[in-house]
C-alpha positions as CSV (number, residue, x, y, z in Angstrom):
1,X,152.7,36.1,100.8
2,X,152.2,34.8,104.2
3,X,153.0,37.6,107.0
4,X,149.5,37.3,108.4
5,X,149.9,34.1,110.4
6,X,153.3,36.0,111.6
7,X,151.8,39.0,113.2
8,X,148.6,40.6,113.5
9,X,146.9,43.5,115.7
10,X,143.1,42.9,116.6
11,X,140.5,43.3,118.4
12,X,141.3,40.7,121.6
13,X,138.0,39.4,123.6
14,X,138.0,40.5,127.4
15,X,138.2,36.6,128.3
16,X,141.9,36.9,126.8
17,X,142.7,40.4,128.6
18,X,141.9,41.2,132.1
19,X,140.9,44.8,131.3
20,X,139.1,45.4,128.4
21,X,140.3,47.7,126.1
22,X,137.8,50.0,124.4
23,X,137.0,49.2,120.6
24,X,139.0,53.1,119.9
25,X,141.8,51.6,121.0
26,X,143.1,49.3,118.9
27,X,143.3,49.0,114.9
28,X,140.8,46.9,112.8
29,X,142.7,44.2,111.7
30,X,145.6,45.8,111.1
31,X,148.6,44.1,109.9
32,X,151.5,45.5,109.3
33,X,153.9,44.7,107.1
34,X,157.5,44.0,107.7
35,X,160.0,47.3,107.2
36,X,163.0,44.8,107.3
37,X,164.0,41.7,108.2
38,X,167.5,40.0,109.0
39,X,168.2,36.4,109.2
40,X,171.7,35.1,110.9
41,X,171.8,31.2,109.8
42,X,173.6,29.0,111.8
43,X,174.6,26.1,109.4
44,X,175.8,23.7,111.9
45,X,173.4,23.6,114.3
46,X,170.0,24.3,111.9
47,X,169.3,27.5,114.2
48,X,168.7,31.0,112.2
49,X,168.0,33.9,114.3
50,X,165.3,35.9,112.5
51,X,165.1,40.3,113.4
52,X,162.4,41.6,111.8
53,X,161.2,45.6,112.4
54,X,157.4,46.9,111.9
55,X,156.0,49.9,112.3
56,X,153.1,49.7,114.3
57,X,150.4,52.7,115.5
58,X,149.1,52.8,119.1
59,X,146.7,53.8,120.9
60,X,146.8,55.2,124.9
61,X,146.2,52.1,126.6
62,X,146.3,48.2,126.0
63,X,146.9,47.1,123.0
64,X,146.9,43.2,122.4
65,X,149.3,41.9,119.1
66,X,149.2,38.5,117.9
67,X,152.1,36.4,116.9
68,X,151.3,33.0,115.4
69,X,153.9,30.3,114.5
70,X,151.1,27.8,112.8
71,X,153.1,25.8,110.4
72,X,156.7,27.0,110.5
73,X,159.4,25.2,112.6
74,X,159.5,28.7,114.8
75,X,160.8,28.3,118.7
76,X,157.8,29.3,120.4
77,X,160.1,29.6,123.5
78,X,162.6,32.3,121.9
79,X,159.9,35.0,120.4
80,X,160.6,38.3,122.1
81,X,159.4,41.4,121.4
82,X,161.4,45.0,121.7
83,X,160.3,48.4,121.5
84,X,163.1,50.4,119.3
85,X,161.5,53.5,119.6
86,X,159.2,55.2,122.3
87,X,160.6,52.3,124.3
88,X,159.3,54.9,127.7
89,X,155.7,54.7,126.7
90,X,155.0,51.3,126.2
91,X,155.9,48.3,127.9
92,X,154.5,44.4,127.8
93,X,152.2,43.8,130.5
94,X,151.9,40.0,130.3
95,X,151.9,37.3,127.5
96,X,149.4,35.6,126.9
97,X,149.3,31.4,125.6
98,X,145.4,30.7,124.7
99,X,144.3,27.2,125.2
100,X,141.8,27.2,122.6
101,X,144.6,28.6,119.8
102,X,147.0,26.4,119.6
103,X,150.7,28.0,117.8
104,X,149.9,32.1,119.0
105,X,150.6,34.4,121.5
106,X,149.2,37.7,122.8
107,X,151.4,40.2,124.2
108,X,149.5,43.2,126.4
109,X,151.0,46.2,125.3
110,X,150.6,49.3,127.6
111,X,151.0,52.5,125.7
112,X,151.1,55.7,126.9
113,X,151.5,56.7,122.8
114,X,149.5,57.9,120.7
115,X,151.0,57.0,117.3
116,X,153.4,54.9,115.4
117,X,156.4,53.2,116.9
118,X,159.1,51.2,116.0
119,X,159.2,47.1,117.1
120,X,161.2,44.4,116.9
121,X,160.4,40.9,117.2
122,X,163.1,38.7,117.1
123,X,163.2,34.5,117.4
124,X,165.1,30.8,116.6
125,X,163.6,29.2,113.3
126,X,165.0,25.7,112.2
127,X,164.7,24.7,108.4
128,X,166.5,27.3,106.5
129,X,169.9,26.1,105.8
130,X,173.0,27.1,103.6
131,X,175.8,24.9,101.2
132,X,178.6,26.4,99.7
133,X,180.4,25.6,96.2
134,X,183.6,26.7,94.9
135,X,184.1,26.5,90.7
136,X,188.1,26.2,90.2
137,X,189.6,26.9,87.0
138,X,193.4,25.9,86.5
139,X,195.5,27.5,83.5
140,X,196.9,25.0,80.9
141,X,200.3,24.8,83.2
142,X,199.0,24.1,86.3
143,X,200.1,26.7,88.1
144,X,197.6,28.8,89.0
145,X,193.8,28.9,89.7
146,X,190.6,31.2,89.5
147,X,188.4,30.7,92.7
148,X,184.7,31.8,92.3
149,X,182.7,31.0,95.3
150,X,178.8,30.2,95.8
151,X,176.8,30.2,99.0
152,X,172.8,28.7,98.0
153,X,170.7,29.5,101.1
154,X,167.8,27.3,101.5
155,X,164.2,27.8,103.2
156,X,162.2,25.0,104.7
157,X,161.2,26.7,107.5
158,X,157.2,27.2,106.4
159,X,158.0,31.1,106.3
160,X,158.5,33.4,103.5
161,X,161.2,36.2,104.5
162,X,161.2,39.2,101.3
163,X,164.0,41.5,101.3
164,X,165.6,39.9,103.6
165,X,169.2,41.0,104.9
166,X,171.5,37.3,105.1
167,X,173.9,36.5,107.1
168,X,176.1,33.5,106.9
169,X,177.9,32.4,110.1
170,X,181.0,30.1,109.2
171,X,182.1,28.1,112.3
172,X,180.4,25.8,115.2
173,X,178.5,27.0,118.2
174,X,177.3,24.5,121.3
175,X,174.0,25.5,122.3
176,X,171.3,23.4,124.8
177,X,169.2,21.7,122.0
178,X,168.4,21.8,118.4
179,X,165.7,24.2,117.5
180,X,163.9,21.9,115.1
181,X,163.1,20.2,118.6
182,X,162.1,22.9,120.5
183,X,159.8,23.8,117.5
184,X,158.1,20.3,116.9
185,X,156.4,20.7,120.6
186,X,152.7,19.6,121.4
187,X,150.0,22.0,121.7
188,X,149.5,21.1,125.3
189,X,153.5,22.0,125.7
190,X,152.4,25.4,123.9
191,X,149.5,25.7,126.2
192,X,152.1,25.5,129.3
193,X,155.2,27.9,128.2
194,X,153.4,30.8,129.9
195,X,154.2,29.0,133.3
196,X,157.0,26.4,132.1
197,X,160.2,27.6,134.0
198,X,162.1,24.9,131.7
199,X,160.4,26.5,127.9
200,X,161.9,29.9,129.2
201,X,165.2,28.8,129.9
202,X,165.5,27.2,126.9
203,X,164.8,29.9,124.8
204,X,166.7,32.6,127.0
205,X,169.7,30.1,126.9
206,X,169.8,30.1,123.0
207,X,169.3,33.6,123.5
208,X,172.2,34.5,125.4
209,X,174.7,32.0,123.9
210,X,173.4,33.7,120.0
211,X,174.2,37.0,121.5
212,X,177.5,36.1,123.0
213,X,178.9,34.9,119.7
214,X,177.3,37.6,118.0
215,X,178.6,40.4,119.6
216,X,177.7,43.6,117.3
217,X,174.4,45.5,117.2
218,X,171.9,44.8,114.6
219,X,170.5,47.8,114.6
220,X,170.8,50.2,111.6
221,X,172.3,47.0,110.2
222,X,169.1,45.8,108.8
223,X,168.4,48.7,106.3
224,X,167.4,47.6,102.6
225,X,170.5,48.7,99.8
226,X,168.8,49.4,97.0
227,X,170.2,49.9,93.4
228,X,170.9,53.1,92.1
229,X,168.2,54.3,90.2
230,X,168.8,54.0,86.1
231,X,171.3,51.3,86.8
232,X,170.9,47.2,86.8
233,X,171.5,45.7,90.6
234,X,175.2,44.9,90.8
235,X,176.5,41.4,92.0
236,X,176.1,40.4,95.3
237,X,179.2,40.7,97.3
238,X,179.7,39.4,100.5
239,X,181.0,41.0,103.8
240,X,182.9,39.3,106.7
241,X,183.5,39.8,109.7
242,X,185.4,38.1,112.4
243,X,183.8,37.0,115.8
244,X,186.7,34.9,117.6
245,X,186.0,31.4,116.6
246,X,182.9,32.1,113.9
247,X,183.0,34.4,110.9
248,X,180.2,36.2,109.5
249,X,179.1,36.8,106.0
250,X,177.0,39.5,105.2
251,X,175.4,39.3,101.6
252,X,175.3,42.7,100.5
253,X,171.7,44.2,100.0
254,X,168.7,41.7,100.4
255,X,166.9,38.8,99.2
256,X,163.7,37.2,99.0
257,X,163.8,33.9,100.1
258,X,160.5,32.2,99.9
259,X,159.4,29.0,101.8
260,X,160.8,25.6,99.8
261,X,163.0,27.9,97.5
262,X,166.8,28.4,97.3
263,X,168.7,30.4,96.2
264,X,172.6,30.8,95.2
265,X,174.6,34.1,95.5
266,X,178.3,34.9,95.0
267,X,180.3,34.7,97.8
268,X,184.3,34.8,96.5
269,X,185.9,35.6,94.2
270,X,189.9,35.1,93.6
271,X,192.3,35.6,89.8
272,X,195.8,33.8,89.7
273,X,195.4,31.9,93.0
274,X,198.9,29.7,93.5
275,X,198.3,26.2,93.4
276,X,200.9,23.2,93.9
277,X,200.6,19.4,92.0
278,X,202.2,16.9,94.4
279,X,202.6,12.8,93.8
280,X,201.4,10.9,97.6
281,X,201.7,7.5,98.2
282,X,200.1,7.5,101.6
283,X,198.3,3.9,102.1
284,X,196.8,5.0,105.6
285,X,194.9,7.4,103.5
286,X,194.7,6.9,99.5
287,X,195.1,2.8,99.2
288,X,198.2,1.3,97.6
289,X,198.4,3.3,94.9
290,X,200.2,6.8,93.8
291,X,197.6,9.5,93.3
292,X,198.3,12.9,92.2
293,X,196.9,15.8,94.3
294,X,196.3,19.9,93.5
295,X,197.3,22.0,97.1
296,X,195.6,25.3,97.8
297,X,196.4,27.5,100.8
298,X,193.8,29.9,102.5
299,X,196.0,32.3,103.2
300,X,196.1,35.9,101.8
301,X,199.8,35.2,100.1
302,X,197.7,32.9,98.2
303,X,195.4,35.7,97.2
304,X,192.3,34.1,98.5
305,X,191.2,36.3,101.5
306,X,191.3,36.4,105.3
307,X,188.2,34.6,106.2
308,X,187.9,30.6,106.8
309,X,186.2,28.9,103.7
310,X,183.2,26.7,105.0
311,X,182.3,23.1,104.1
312,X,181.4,22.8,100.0
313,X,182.1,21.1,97.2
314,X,184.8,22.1,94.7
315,X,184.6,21.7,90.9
316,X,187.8,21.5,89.6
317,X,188.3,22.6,85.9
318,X,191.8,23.0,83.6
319,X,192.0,24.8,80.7
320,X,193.0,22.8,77.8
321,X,194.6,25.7,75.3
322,X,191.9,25.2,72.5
323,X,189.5,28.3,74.6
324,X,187.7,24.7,76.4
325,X,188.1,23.5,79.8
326,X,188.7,20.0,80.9
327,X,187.2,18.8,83.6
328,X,189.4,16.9,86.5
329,X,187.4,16.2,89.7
330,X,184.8,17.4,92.1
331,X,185.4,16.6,95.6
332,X,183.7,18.1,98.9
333,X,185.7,20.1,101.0
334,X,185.6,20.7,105.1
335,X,185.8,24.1,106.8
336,X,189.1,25.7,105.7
337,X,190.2,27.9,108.9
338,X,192.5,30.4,108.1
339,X,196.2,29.4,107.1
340,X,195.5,25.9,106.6
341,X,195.6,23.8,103.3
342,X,192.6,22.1,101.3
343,X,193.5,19.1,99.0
344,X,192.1,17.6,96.1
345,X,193.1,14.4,94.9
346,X,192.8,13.4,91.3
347,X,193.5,9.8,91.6
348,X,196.3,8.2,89.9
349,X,198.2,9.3,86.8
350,X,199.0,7.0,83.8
351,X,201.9,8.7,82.7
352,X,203.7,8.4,86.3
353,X,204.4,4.3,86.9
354,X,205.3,3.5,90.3
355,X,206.4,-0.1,91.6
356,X,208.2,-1.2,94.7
357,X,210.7,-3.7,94.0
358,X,212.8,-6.4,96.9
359,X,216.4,-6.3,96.0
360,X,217.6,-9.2,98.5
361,X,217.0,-10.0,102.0
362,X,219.6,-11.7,104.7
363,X,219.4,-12.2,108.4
364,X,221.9,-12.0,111.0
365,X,223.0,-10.8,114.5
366,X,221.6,-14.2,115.7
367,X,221.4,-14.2,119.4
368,X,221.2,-17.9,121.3
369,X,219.4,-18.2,125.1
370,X,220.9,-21.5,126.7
371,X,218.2,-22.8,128.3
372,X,218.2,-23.3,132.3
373,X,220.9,-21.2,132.6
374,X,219.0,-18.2,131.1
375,X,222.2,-16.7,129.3
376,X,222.2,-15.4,126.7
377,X,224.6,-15.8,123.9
378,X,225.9,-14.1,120.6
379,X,226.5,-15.5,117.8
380,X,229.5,-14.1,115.5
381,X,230.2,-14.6,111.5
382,X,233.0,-17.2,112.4
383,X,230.7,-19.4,114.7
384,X,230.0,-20.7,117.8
385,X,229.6,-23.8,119.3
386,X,226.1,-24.2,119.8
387,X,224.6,-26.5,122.7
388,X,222.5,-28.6,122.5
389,X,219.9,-26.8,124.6
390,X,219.9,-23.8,123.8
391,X,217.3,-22.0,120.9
392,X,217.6,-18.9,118.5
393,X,216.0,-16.4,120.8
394,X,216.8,-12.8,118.4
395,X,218.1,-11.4,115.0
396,X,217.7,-9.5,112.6
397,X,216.2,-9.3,109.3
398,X,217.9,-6.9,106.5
399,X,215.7,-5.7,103.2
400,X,216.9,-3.4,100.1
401,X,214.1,-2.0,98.6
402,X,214.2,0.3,94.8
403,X,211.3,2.5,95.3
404,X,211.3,3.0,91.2
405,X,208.9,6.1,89.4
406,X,209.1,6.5,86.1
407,X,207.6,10.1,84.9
408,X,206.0,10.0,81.5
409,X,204.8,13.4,81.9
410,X,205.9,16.7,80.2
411,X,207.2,18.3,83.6
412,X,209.1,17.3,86.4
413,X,206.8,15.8,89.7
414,X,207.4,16.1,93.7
415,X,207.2,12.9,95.0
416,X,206.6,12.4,99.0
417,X,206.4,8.3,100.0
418,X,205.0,7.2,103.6
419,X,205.4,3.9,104.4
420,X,204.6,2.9,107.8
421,X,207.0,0.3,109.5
422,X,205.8,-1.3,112.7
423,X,208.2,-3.0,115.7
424,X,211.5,-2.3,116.0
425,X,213.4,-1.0,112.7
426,X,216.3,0.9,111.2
427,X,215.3,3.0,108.3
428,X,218.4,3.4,106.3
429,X,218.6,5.5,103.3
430,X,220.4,8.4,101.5
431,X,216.9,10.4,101.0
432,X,216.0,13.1,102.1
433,X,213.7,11.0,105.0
434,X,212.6,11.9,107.9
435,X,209.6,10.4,110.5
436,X,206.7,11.3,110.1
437,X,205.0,9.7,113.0
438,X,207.2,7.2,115.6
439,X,206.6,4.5,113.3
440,X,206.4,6.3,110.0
441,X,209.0,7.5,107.8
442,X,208.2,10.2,104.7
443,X,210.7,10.9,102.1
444,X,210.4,13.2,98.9
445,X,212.2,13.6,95.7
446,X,211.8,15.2,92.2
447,X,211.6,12.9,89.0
448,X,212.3,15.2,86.1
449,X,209.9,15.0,82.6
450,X,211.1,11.2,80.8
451,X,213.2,10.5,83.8
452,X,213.4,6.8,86.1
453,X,214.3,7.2,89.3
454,X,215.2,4.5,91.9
455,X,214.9,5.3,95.1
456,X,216.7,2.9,97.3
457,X,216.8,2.1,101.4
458,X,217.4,-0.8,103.1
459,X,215.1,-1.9,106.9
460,X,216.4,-3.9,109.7
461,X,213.6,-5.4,111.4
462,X,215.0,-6.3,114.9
463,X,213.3,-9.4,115.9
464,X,212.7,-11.0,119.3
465,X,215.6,-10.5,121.8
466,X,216.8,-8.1,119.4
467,X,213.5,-5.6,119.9
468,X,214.4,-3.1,122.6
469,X,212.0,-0.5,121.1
470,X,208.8,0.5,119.1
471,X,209.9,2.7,116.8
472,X,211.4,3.6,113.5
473,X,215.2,5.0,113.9
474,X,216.6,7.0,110.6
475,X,220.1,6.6,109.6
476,X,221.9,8.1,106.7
477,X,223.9,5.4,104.7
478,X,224.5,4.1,101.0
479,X,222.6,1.5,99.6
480,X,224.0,-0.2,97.0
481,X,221.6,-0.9,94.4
């Protein structure tokens, strides 16, 4: 266990306190041990803010404590200690950074008491981190999914934290500097944060912007749950709680989590969520190729929860009908805010062919500029006498396209094409099309089981004098195939 190089009470030389306390004032070598202890881990920035409560006993007069950060990626800047209970006898006279102990602090306690109080010393750690998972299991039809979610919480921080109350915040913060910086400081910085104007603001800055976007009390929510007696510990469940932008998960009871361990707990937990299979050919995005992708909703219709779902990897598993599982993909995920869709794509299906095929091409509306006298003339399907002088100067070319999907499957598929058309162009097609982006068009259909389905359109690409515009127009018209 290492708590000793944490926090200590001893017996302080009177070159480190400007009165001397007398010997009866002050424990032996006491060191208490931690009552409880609460870490809130900040994921995206690598910033945990570590409460921790000990009973301690005083004596009238000073009392110095030790705190030591040797060896743990602590923010020397952001320790502070509170007094939760007999908060009117005792107060911090100064704080004290000794040159020839490098990593520790003294804080002169006054006490009026004489007896055991309450503290809390709270700070910024780096090194303890968290990574979610998700294990999806699809029935044989594809229609629904069982969501069971995993949070592993991670310490490299160089302290151990025993029953230890965890909280998970899901969602960014902007704060002055990463703590793994402020932590990595030289022991002649150390030596200079009693009288460093720029040390205090740095932690007192973290401080305020971690209380801002944590605004509920932490006290009497750091208590141990322990397990019913004669019963076995029950799963951990996981609370949340909303905070504007950032959610909060509380993992129910506590946890030891010991330096360079990790450690994975339940997190969610979701029967018969309702998933979709759609067909995409979206080059931008997937290449030039149809892949097939599963669509999940966070959204409590789809019987997941109210909460965002942070960055993690998903495991995707089907069942196959013989009591086995087949396995279908594992893809990362990022954060999942409330309402919005996550996507996996399984890549393309060999039972679903899909080829794009030229019909015919033509040109016409042919536009003529006579040169020197800058006019500009059409030409018509019966002809015109063309001078000599004068060049082809716009037109316009005309493509039919068969867009053809043949479904091998044993169920019908949703198709939705984007092809992206730059310049000028007509889009002309009886599909249901519309644009997707101002030189985009998407367009869906449904291929039933053993079907082939040609989807036709036909572009005009206006071309020189003919371009007025940078955009794709939609019209509705029969193509014949």
């Amino acid at each position: 266990m290492r708590t000793t190089h944490i926090f200590t009470m001893a017996i302080v030389a009177s070159c480190l306190v400007a009165t001397a306390a007398k010997a009866e004032n002050v424990d032996l070598s006491t060191v208490p041990n931690r009552n409880t202890v609460q870490l809130t881990i900040y994921n995206s920035e690598d910033l945990t803010l570590v409460r921790e409560t000990r009973k301690v006993s005083f004596k009238p007069g000073a009392n110095p404590l030790q705190f030591s950060w040797a060896n743990t990626l602590i923010d020397p800047s952001s320790v502070e200690l509170r007094f939760l209970t007999h908060g009117d006898k005792l107060s911090v006279l100064d704080t004290t950074f000794p040159h020839a102990k490098p990593q520790m602090l003294y804080w002169n306690v006054q006490s009026e008491l004489d007896g055991e109080a309450t503290i809390e010393i709270s700070y910024f750690t780096a090194g303890i981190g968290w990574s979610a998972d998700y294990v999806c299991i699809a029935d044989a039809d594809e229609a629904k999914v069982g969501i069971e979610g995993f949070v592993r919480v991670t310490n490299n921080s160089g302290e151990d934290y025993e029953d230890a109350q965890v909280r998970l915040v899901v969602g960014r913060i902007n704060l002055v500097q990463k703590i793994a910086e402020l932590a990595r400081i030289t022991p002649q910085q150390v030596a200079e944060l009693e009288d460093s104007a720029k040390a205090r603001f740095r932690g007192d800055a973290l401080r305020k912007a971690m209380d801002a976007s944590l605004a509920v009390s932490s006290a009497g929510a750091m208590a141990p749950a322990a397990a019913p007696q004669g019963r076995a510990e029950a799963p951990k469940e996981v609370a949340k709680e909303g905070l504007g932008e950032y959610f909060i998960y509380t993992i129910e009871g506590t946890e030891t989590i010991r330096a360079g361990w990790s450690k994975r707990m339940r997190s969610l937990e979701a029967e018969a969520v309702p998933m979709k299979i759609q067909y995409r050919y979206r080059p931008a995005e997937y290449g030039e190729q149809l892949v097939r992708m599963v669509l999940l909703t966070n959204d409590k219709e789809s019987k997941l929860d109210t909460t965002p779902l942070p960055d993690g990897t998903v495991r995707l598993f089907r069942r196959n009908g013989r009591d086995g599982l087949t396995y279908l993909t594992a893809q990362p995920i990022k954060y999942v805010p409330i309402g919005d869709k996550f996507e996996l794509n399984l890549g393309v299906d060999p039972e679903v062919i899909f080829d794009l095929v030229k019909l015919r091409t033509s040109r016409d509306e042919l536009w003529m500029l006579v040169n020197g006298a800058n006019i500009y003339r059409r030409v018509d399907r019966a002809g015109v006498q063309i001078e000599v002088n004068s060049t082809v100067a716009g037109w316009d070319d005309r493509a039919t396209f068969a867009q053809r999907v043949r479904n091998y499957t044993k169920k019908p598929i949703d198709l939705e094409i984007r092809r992206t058309l730059p310049g000028h162009v007509v889009f002309r097609s009886e599909l249901p099309v519309k644009n997707h982006d101002f030189q985009t068009v998407q367009y869906t259909a449904n291929v039933k089981p053993g079907e082939k389905a040609n989807l036709l359109y036909e572009t005009v690409q206006r071309q020189g004098y003919n371009a007025k515009q940078n955009n794709v127009t939609i019209e509705r018209a029969a193509i014949a195939p």
